[in-house]
One Martini backbone bead per residue (centre of mass of N, CA, C, O) as a GRO file, in nm:
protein
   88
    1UNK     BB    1  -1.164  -0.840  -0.072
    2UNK     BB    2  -1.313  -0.581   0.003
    3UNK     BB    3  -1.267  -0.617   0.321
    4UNK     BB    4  -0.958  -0.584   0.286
    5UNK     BB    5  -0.985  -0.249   0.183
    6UNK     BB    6  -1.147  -0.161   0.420
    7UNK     BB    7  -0.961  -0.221   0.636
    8UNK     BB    8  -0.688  -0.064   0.481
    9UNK     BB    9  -0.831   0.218   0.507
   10UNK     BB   10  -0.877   0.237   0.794
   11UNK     BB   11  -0.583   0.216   0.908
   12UNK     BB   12  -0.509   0.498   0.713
   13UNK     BB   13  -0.683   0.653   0.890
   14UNK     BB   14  -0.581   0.615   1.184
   15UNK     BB   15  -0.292   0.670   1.083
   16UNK     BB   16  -0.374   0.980   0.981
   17UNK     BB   17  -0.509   1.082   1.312
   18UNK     BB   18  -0.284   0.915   1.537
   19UNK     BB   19  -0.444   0.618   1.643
   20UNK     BB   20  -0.254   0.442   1.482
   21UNK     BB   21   0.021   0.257   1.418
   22UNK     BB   22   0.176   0.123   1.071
   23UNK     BB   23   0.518   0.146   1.092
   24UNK     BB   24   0.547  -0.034   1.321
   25UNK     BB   25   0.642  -0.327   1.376
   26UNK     BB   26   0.511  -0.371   1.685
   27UNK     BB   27   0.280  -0.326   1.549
   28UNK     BB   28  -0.039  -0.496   1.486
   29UNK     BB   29  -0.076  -0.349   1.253
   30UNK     BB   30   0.136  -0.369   1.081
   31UNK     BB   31   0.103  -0.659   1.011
   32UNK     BB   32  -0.156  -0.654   0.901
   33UNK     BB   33  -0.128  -0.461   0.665
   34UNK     BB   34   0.092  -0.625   0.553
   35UNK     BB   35  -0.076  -0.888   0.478
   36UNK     BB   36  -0.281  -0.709   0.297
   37UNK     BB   37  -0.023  -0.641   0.099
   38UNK     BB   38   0.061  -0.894  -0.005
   39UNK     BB   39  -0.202  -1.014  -0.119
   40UNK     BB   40  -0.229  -0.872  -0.315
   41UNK     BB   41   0.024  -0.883  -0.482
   42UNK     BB   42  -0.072  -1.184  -0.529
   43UNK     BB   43  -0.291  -1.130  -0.686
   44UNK     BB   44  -0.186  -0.959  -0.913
   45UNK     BB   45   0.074  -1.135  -1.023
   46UNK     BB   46  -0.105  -1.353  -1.074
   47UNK     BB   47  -0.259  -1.248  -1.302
   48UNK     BB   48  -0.011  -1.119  -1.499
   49UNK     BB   49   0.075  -1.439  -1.526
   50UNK     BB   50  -0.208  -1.477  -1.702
   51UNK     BB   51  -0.194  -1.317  -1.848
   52UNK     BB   52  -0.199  -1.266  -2.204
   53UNK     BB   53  -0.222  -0.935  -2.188
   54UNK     BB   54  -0.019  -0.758  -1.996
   55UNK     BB   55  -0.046  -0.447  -2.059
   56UNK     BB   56  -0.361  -0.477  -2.030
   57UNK     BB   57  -0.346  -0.520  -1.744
   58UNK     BB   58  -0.189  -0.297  -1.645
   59UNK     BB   59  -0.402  -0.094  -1.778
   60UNK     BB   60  -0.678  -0.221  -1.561
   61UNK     BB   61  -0.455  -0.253  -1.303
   62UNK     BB   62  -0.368   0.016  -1.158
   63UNK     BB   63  -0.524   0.009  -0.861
   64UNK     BB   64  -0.386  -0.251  -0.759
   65UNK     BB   65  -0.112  -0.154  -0.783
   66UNK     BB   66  -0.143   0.094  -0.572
   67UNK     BB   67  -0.230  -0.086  -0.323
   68UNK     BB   68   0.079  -0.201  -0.274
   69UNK     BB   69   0.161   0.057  -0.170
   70UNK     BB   70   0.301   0.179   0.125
   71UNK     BB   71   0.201   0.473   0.250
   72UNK     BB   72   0.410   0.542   0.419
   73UNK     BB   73   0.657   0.496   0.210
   74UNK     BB   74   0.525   0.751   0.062
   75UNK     BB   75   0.520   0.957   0.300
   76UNK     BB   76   0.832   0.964   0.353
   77UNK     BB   77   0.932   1.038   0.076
   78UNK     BB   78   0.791   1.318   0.064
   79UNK     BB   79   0.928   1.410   0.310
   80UNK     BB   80   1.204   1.376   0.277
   81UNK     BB   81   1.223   1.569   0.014
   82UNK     BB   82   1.122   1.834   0.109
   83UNK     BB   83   1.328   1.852   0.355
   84UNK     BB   84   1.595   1.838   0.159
   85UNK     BB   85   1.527   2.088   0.026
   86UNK     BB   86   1.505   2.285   0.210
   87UNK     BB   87   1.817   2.283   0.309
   88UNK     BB   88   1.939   2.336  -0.023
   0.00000   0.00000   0.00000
């Protein structure tokens, strides 16, 4: 699990460099990246799905909660944000 968080890592930073895109469907990193973060997904909430409390998990796994959310999509949201306020 950490090889895959490892590789996930690196991938956002290529892809924050200009040196591969992991947003474009065509590209086989988007793909890897994608496999990569399902599997946590699916990891998570089979936790989740296990643990006797929920709370308690949700709140011991915040930050495993966060590696599922693809950065691609919240820096879009961040800026496409940003570009909206400035127009109005």
């Amino acid at each position: 699990m950490a090889i895959l968080a490892i590789i996930s890592i690196f991938l956002i930073i290529l892809d924050f460099a200009a040196v591969i895109n992991i947003d474009e469907p065509t590209s086989k990193w988007f793909w890897i990246n994608s496999a990569i973060v399902v599997y946590f997904a699916i990891d998570y909430f089979r936790g989740l799905h296990a643990a006797e409390d929920k709370k308690l998990y949700f709140k011991t796994h915040i930050y495993d909660l966060l590696s599922i959310i693809p950065m691609g999509a919240v820096g879009k949201g961040y800026l496409g944000y940003c570009v909206k306020n400035e127009i109005n």
